[in-house]
Backbone of each chain as ProteinMPNN parsed JSONL, in Angstrom:
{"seq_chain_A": "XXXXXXXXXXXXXXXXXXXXXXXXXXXXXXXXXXXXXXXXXXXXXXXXXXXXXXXXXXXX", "coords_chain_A": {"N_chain_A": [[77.64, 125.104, 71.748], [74.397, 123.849, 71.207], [71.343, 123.097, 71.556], [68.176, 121.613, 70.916], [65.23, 121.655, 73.004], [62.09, 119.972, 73.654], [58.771, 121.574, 74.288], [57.751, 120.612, 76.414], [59.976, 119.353, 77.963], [61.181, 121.816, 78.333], [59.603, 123.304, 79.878], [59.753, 121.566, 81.985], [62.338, 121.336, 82.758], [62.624, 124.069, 83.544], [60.502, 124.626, 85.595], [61.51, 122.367, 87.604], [64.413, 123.769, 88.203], [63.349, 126.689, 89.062], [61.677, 125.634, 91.34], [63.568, 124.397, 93.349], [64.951, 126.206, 93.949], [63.245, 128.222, 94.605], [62.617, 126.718, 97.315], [64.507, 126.683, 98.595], [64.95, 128.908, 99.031], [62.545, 129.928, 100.409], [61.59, 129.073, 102.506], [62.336, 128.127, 105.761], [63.462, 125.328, 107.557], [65.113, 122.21, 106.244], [62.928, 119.922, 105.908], [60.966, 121.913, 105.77], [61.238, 123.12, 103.294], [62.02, 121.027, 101.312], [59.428, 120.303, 101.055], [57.95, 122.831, 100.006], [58.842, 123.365, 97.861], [58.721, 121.063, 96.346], [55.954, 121.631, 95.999], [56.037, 123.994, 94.762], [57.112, 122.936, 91.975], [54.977, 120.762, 91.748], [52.655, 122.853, 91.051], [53.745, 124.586, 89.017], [53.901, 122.587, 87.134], [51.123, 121.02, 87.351], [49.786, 123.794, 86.309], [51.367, 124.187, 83.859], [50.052, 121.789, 82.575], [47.486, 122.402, 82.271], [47.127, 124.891, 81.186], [47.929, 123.664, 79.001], [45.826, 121.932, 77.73], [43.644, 123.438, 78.055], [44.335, 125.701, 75.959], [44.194, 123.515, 73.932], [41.586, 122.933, 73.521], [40.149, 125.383, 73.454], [41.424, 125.521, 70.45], [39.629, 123.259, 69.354]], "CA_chain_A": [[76.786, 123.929, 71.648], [72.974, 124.359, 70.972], [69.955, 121.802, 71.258], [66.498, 121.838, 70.759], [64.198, 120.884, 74.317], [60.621, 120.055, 73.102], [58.018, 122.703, 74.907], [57.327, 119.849, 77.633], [61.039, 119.297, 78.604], [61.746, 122.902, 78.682], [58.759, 123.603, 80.765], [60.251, 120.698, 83.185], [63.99, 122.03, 83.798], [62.329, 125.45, 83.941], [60.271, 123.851, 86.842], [62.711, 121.776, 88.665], [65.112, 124.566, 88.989], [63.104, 127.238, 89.991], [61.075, 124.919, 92.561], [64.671, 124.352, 93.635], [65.533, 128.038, 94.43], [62.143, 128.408, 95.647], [61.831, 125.638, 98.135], [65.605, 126.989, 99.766], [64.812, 130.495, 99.888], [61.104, 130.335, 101.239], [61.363, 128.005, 103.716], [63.864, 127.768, 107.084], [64.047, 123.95, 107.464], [65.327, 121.809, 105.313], [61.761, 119.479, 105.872], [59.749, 122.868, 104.998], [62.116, 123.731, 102.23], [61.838, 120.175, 100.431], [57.597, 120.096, 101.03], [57.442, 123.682, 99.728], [59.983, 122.782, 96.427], [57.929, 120.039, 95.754], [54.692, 122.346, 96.108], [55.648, 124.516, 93.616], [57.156, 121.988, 91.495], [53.817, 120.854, 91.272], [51.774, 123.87, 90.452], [54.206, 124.449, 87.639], [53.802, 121.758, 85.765], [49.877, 121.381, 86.868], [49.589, 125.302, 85.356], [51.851, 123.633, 82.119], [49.284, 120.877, 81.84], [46.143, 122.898, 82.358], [47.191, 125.395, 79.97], [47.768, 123.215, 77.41], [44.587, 120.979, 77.749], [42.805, 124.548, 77.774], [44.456, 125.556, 74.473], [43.42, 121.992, 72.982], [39.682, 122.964, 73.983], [40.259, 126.17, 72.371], [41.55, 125.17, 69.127], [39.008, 122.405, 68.622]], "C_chain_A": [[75.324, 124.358, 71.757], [72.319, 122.956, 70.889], [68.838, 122.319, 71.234], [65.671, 120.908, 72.111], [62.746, 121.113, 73.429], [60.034, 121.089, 74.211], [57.999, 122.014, 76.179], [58.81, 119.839, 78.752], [61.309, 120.795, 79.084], [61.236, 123.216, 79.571], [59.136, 122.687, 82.103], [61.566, 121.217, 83.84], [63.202, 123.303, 83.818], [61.528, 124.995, 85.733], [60.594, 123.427, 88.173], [63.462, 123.125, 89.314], [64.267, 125.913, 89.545], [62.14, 126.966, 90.985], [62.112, 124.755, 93.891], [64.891, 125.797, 94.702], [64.331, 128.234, 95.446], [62.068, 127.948, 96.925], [63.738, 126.719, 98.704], [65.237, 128.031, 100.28], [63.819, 130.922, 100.781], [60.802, 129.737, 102.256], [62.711, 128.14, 105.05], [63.935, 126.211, 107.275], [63.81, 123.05, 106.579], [63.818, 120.6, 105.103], [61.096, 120.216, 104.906], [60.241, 123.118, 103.144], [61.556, 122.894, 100.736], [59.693, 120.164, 99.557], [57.313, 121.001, 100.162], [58.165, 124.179, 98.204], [58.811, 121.872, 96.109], [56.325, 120.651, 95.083], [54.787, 123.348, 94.986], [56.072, 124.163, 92.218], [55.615, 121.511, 90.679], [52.883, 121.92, 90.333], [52.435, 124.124, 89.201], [53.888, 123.786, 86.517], [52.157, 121.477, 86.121], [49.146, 122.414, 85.904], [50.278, 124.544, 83.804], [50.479, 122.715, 81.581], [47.855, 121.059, 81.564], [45.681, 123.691, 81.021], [46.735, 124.614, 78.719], [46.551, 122.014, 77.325], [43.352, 122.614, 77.068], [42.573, 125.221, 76.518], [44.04, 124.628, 73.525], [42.159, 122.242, 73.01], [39.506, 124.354, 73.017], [39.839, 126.129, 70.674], [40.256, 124.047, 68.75], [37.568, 122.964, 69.621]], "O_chain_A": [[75.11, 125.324, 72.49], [72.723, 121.964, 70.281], [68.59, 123.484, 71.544], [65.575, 119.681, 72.11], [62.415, 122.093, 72.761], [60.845, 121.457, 75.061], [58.223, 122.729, 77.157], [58.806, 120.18, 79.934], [61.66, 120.945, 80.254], [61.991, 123.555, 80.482], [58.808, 123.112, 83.211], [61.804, 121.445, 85.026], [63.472, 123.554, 84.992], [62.118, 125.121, 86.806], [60.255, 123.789, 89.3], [63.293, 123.534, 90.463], [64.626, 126.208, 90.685], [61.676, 127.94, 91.578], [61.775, 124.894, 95.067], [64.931, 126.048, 95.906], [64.382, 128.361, 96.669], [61.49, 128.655, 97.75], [63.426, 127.669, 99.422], [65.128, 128.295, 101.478], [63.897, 131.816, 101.624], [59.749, 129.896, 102.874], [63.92, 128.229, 104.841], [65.083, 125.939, 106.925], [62.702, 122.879, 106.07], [63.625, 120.402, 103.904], [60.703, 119.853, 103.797], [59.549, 123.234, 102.132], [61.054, 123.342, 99.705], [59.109, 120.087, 98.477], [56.51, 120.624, 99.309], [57.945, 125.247, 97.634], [57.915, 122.384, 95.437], [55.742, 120.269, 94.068], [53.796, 123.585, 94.295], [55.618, 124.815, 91.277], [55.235, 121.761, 89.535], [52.529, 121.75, 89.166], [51.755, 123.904, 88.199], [53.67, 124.155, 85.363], [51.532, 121.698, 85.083], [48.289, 122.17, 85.054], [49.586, 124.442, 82.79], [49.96, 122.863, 80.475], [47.128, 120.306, 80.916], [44.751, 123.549, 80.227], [45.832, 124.715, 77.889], [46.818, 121.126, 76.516], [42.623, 122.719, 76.082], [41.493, 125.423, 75.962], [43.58, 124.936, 72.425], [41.529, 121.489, 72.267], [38.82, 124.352, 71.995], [38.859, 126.41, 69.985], [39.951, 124.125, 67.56], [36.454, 122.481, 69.422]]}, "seq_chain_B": "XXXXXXXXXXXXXXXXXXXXXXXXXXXXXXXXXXXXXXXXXXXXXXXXXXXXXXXXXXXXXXXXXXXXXXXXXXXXXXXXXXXXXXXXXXXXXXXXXXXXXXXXXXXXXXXXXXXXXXXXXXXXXXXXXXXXXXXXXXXXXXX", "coords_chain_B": {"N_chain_B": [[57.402, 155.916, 115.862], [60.306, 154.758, 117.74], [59.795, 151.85, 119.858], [60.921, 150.733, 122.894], [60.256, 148.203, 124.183], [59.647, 146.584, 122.005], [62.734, 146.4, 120.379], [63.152, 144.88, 122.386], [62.651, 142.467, 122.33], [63.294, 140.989, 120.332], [64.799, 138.31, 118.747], [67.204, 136.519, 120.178], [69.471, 135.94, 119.149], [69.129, 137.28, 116.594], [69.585, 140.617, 117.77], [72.638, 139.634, 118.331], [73.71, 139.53, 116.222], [73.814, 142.335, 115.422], [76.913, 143.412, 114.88], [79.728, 145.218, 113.947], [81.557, 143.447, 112.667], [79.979, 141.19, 112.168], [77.967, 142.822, 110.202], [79.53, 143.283, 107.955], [80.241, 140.574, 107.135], [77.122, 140.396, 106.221], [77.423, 142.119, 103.863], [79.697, 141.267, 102.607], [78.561, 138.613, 101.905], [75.679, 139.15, 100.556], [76.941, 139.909, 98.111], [78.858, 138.184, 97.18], [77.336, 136.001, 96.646], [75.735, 137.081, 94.615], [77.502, 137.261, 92.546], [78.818, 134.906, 92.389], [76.474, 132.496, 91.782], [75.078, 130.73, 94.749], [77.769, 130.849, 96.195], [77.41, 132.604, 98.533], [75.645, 131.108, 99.857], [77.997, 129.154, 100.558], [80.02, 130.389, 101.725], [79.056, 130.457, 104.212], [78.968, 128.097, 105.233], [76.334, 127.085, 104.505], [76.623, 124.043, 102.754], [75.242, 122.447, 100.815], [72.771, 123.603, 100.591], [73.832, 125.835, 99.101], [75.191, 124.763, 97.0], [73.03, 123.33, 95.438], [71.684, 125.292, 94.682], [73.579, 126.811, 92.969], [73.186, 124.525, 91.142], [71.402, 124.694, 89.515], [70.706, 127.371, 88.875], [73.042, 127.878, 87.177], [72.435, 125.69, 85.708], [69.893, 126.306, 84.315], [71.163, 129.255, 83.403], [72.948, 127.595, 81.187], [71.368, 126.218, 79.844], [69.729, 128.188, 78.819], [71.209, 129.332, 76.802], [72.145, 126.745, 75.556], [70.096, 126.73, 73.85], [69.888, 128.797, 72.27], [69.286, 131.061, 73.576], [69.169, 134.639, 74.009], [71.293, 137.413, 75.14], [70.779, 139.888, 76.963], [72.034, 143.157, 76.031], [73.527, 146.195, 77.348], [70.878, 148.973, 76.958], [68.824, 151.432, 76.054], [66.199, 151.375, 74.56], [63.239, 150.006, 74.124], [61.33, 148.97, 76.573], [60.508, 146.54, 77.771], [63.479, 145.134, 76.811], [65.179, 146.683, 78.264], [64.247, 145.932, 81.021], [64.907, 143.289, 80.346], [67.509, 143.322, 80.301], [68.126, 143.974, 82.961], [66.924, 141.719, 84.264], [69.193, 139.725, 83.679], [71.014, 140.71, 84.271], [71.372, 140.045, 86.812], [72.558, 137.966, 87.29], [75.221, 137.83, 87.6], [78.567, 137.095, 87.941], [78.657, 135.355, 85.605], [76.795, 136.623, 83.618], [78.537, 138.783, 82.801], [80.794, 137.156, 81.754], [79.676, 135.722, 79.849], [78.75, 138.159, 77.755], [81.633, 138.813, 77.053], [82.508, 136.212, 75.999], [80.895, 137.029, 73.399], [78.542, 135.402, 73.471], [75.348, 134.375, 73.337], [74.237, 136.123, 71.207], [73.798, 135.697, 68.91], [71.736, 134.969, 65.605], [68.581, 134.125, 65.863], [66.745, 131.226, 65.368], [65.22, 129.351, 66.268], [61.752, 128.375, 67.009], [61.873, 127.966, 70.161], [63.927, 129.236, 71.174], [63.469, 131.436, 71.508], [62.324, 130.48, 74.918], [64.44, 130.374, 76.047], [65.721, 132.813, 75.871], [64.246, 133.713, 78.158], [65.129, 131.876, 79.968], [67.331, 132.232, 80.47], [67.216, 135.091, 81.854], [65.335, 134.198, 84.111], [67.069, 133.019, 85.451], [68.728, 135.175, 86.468], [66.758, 136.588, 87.996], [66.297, 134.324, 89.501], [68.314, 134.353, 91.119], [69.262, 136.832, 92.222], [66.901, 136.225, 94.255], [68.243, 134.217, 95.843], [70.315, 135.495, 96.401], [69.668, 137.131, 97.853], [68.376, 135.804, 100.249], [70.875, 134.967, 101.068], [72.05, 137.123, 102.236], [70.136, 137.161, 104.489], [70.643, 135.22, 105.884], [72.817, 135.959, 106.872], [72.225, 138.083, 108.53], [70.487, 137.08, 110.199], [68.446, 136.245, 110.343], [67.531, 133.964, 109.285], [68.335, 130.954, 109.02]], "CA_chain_B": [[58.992, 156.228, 116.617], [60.29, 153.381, 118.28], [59.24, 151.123, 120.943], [61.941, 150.233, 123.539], [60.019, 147.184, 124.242], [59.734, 146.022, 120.282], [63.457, 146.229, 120.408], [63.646, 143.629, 123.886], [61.276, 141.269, 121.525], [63.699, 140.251, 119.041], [65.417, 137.321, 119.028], [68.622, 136.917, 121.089], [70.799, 135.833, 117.506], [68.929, 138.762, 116.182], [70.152, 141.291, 118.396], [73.899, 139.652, 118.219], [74.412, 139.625, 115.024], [74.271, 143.521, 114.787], [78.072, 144.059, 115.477], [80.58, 145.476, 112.865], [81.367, 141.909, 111.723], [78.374, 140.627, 111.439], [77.462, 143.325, 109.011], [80.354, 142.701, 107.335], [79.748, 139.115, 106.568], [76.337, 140.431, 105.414], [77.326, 142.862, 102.769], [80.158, 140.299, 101.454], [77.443, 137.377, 101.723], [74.882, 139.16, 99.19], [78.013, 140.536, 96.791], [79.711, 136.959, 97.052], [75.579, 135.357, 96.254], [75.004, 137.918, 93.493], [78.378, 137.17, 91.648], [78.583, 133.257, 91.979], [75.353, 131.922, 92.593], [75.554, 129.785, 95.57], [78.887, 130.786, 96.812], [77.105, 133.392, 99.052], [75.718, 130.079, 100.947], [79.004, 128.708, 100.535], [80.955, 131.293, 102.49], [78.405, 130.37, 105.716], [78.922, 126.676, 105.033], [75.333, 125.743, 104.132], [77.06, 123.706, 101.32], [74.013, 121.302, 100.428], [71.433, 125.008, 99.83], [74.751, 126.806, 98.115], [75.296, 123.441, 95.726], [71.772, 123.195, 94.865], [71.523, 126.887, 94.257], [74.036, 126.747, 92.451], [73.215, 123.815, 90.141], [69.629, 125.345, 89.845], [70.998, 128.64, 88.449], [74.079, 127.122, 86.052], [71.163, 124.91, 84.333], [69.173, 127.366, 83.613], [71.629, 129.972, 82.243], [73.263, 127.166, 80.32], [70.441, 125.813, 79.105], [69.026, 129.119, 77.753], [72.186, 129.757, 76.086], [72.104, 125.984, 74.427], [68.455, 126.739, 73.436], [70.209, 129.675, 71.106], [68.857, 132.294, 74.108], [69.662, 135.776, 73.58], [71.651, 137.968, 76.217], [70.6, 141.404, 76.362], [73.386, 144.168, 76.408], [72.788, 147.686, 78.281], [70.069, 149.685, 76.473], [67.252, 152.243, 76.427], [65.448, 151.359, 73.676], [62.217, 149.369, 74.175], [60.979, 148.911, 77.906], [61.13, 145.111, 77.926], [64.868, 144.935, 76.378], [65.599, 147.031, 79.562], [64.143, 145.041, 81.597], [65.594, 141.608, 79.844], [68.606, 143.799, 80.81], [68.002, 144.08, 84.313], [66.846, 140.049, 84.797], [70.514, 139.266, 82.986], [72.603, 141.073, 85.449], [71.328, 139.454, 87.976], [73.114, 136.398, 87.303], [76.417, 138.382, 88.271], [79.605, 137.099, 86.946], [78.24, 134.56, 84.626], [76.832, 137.695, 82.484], [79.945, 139.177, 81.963], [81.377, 136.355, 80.968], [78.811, 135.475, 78.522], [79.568, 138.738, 77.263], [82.812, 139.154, 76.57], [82.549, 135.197, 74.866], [79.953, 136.709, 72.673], [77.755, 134.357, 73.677], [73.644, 134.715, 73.098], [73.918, 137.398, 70.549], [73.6, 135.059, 67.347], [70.85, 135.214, 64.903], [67.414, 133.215, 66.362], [66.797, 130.479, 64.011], [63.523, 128.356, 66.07], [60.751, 129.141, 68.4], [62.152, 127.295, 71.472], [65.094, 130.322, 71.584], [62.365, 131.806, 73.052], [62.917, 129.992, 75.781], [65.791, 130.174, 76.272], [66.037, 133.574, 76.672], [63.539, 133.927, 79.417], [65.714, 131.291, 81.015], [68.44, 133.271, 81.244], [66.218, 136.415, 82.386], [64.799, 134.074, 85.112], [68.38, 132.57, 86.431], [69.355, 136.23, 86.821], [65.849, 136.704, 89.008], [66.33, 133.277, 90.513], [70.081, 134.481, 91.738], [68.54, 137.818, 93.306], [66.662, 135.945, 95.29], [69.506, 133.705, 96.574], [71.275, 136.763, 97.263], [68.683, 137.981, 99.429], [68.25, 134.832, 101.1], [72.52, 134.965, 102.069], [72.054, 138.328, 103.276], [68.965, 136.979, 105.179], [71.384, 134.028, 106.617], [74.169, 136.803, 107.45], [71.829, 138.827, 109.529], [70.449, 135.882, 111.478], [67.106, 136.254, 110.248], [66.798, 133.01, 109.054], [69.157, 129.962, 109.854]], "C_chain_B": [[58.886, 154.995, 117.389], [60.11, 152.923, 119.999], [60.664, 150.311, 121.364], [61.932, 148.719, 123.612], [60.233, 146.289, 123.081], [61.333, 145.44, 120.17], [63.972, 144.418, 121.377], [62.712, 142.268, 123.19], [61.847, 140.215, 120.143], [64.296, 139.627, 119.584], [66.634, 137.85, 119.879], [70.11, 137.063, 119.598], [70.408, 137.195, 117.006], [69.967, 140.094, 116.03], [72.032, 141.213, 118.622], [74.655, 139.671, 117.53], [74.782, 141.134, 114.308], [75.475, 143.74, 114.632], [78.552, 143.888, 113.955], [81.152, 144.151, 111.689], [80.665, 141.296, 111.085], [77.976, 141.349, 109.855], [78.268, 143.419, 108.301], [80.008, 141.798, 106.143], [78.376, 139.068, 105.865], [76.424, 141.128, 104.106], [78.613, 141.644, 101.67], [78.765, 139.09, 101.103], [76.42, 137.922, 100.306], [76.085, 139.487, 98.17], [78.625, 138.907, 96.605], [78.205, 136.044, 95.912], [75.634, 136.107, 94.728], [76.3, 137.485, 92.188], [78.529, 135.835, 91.25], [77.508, 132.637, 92.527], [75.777, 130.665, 93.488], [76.639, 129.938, 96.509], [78.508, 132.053, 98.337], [76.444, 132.195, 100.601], [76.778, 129.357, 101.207], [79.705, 129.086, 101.68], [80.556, 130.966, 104.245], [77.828, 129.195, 105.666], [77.606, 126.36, 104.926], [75.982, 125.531, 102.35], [76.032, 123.139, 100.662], [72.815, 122.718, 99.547], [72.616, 125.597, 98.524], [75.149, 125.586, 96.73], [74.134, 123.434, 95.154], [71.398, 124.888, 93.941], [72.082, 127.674, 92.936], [73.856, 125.819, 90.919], [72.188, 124.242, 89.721], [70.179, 126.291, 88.739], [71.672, 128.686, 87.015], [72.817, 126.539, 85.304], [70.806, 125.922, 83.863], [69.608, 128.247, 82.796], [72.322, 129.537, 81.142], [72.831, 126.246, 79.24], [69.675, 126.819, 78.328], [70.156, 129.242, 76.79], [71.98, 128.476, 75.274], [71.005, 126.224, 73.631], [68.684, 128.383, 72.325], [69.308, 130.961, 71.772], [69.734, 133.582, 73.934], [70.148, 136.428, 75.208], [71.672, 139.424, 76.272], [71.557, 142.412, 76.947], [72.51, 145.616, 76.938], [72.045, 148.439, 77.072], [69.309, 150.837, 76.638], [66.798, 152.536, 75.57], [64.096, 151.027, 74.561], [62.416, 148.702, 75.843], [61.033, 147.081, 78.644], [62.67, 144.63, 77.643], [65.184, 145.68, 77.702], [65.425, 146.405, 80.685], [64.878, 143.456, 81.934], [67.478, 142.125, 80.83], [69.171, 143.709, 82.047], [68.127, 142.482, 85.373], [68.38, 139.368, 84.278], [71.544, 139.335, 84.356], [72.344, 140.078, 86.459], [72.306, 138.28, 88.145], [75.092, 136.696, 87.588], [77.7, 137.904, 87.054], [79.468, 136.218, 85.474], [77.501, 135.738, 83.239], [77.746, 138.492, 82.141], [80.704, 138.025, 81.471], [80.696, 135.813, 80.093], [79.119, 136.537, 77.213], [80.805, 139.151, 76.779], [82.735, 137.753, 75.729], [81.577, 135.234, 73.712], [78.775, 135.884, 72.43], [76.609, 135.081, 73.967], [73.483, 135.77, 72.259], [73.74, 136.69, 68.902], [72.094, 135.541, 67.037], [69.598, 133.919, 65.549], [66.874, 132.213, 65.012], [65.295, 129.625, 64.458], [63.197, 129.022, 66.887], [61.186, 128.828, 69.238], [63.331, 128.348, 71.955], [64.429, 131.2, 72.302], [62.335, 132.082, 74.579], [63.529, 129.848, 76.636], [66.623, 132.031, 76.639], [65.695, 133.928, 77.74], [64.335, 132.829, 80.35], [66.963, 131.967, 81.639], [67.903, 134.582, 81.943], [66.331, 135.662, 83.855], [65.85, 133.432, 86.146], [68.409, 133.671, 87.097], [68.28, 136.281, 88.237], [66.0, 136.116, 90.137], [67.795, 133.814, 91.775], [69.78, 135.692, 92.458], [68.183, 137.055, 94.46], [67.258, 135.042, 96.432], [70.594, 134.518, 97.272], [70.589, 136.963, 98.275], [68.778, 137.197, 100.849], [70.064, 134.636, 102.033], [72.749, 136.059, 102.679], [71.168, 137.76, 105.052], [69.89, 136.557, 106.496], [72.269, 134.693, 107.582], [74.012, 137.237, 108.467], [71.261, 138.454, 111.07], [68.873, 135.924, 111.495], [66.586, 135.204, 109.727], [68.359, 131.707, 109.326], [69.343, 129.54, 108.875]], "O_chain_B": [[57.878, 154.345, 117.663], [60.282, 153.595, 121.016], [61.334, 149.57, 120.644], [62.883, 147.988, 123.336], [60.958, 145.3, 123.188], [61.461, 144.242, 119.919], [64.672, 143.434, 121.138], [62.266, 141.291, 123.791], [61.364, 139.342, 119.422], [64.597, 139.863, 120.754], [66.975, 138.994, 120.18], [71.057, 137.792, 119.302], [71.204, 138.133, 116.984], [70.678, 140.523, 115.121], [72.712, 142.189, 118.938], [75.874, 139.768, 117.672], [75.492, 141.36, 113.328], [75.45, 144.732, 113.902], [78.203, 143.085, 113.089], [81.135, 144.027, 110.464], [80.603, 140.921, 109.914], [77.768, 140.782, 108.783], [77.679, 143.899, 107.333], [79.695, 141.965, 104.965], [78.137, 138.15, 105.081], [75.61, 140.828, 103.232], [78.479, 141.32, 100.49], [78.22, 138.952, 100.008], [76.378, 137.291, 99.25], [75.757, 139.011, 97.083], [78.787, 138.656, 95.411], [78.269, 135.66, 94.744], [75.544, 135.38, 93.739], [75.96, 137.428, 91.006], [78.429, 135.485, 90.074], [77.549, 132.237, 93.691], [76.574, 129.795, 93.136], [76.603, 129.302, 97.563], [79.44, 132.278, 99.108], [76.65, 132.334, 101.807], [76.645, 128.73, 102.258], [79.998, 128.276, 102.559], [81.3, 131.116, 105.214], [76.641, 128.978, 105.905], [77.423, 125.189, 105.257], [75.936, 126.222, 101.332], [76.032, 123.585, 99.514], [72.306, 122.742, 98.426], [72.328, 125.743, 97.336], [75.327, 125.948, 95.567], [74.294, 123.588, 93.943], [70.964, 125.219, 92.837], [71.603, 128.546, 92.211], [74.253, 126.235, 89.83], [72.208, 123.329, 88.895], [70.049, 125.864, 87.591], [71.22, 129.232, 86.008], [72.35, 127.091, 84.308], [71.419, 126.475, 82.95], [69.065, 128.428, 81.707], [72.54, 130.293, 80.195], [73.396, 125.729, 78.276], [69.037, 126.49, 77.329], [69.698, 129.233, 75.647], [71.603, 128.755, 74.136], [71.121, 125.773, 72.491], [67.736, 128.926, 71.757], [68.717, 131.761, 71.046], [70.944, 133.488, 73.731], [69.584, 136.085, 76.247], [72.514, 140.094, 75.676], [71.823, 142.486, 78.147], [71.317, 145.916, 76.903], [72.754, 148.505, 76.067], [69.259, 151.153, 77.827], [66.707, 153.736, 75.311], [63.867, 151.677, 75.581], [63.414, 148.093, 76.226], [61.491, 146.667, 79.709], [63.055, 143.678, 78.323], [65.625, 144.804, 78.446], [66.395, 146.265, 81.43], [65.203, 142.81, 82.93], [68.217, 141.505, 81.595], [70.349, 143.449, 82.293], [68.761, 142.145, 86.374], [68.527, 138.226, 84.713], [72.296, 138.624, 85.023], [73.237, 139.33, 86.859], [72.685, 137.837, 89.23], [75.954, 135.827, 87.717], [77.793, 138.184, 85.859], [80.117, 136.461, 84.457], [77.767, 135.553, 82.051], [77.706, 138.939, 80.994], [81.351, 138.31, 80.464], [81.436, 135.226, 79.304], [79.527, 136.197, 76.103], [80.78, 140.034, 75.922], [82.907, 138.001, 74.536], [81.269, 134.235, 73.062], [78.177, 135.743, 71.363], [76.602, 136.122, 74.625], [72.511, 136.479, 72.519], [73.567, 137.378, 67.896], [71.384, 136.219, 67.781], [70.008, 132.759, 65.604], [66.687, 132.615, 63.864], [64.441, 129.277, 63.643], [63.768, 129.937, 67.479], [61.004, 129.866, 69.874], [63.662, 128.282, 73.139], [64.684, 131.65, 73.419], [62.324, 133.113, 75.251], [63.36, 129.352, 77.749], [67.602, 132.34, 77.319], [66.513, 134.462, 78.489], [64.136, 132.95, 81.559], [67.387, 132.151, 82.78], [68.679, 134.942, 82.828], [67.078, 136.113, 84.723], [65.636, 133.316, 87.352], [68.176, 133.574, 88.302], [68.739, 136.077, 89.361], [65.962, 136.58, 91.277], [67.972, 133.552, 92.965], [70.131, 135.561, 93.631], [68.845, 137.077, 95.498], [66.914, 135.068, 97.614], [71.368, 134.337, 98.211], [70.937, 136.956, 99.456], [69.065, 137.58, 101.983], [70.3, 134.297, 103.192], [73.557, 136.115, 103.606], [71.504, 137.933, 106.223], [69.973, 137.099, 107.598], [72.513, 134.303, 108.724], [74.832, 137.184, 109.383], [71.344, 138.907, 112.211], [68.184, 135.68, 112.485], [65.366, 135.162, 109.573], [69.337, 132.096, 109.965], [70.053, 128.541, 108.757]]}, "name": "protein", "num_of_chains": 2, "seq": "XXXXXXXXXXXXXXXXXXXXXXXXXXXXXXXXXXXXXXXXXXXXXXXXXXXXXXXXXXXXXXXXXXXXXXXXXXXXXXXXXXXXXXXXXXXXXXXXXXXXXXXXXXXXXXXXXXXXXXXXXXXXXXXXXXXXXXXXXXXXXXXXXXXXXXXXXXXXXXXXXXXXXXXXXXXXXXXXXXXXXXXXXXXXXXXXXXXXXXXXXXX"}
């Protein structure tokens, strides 16, 4: 089975799960774990949306 | 050279978890982690981290694979294909069984396969570090 994720979606499950992994392994309680999942969660997709604003400035 | 005191400074779990068992339960814990992601937290009932870890890992390598990602076989050509090589294994039994179903070795047909292989690369990575982290758990260095 094969699909096509647009650049945005892919960049989101790429995201999620390794915010996921991140936030268990770098943290000892499950509080820190969630805060520090969420934290790089964030930066992910801020860095996705920066990029591509940056490239748009680029190109035009 | 070591400090007697340094020793009297570590935790009390620390210090009890050295025994023949213990290290045991740590060398299955990363080999159990490294082969089924998750099942390495499994084995030392955090089910909730080893489920997540697990679903985390599965996406990713079965989402590079729908995304027509490539799975790189043993090499020593080109220094990145060795590499790609290296981030694969990681993902333990799930790359041999990709392999043997032929699976990720088709012909690349869009840009988004891309993708899709670095997702499988970065499961394998992601699943290292879940290993590490069930060793971590084993030794009593982290809870």
């Amino acid at each position: 089975m094969t699909f096509a994720l647009s650049h945005f979606n892919a960049a989101l499950i790429f995201a999620v799960c390794a915010s996921v992994v991140f936030g268990i392994t770098q943290r000892n309680t499950p509080r820190d774990m969630f805060k520090y999942g969420a934290y790089c969660f964030a930066l992910f997709i801020g860095g996705v949306i920066v990029a591509a604003w940056a490239m748009w400035l680029i190109k035009h | 050279m070591a400090n007697p005191q340094n020793t009297a400074a570590l935790p009390r779990n620390a210090q009890s978890k050295t025994t023949p068992q213990a290290n045991s339960m740590a060398t299955i814990a990363w080999i159990a982690a490294w082969a089924v992601p998750g099942l390495g937290h499994f084995i030392q009932r955090r089910w909730i981290r080893g489920a997540l870890i697990m679903a985390a890992i599965f996406v990713m390598f079965f989402c590079g694979l729908g995304m027509q990602g490539k799975v790189y076989s043993f090499n020593t050509g080109d220094l990145l294909d060795i590499l790609g090589f290296i981030g694969d294994l990681g993902t333990g039994l799930l790359y041999f069984i990709a392999r043997l179903m032929n699976w990720g070795i088709g012909n690349i047909h869009r840009a988004v396969a891309d993708y899709g292989t670095k997702y499988i690369v970065v499961a394998g990575l992601l699943n290292v570090i879940a290993a590490v982290d069930a060793y971590h758990i084993a030794i009593g260095k982290k809870q």
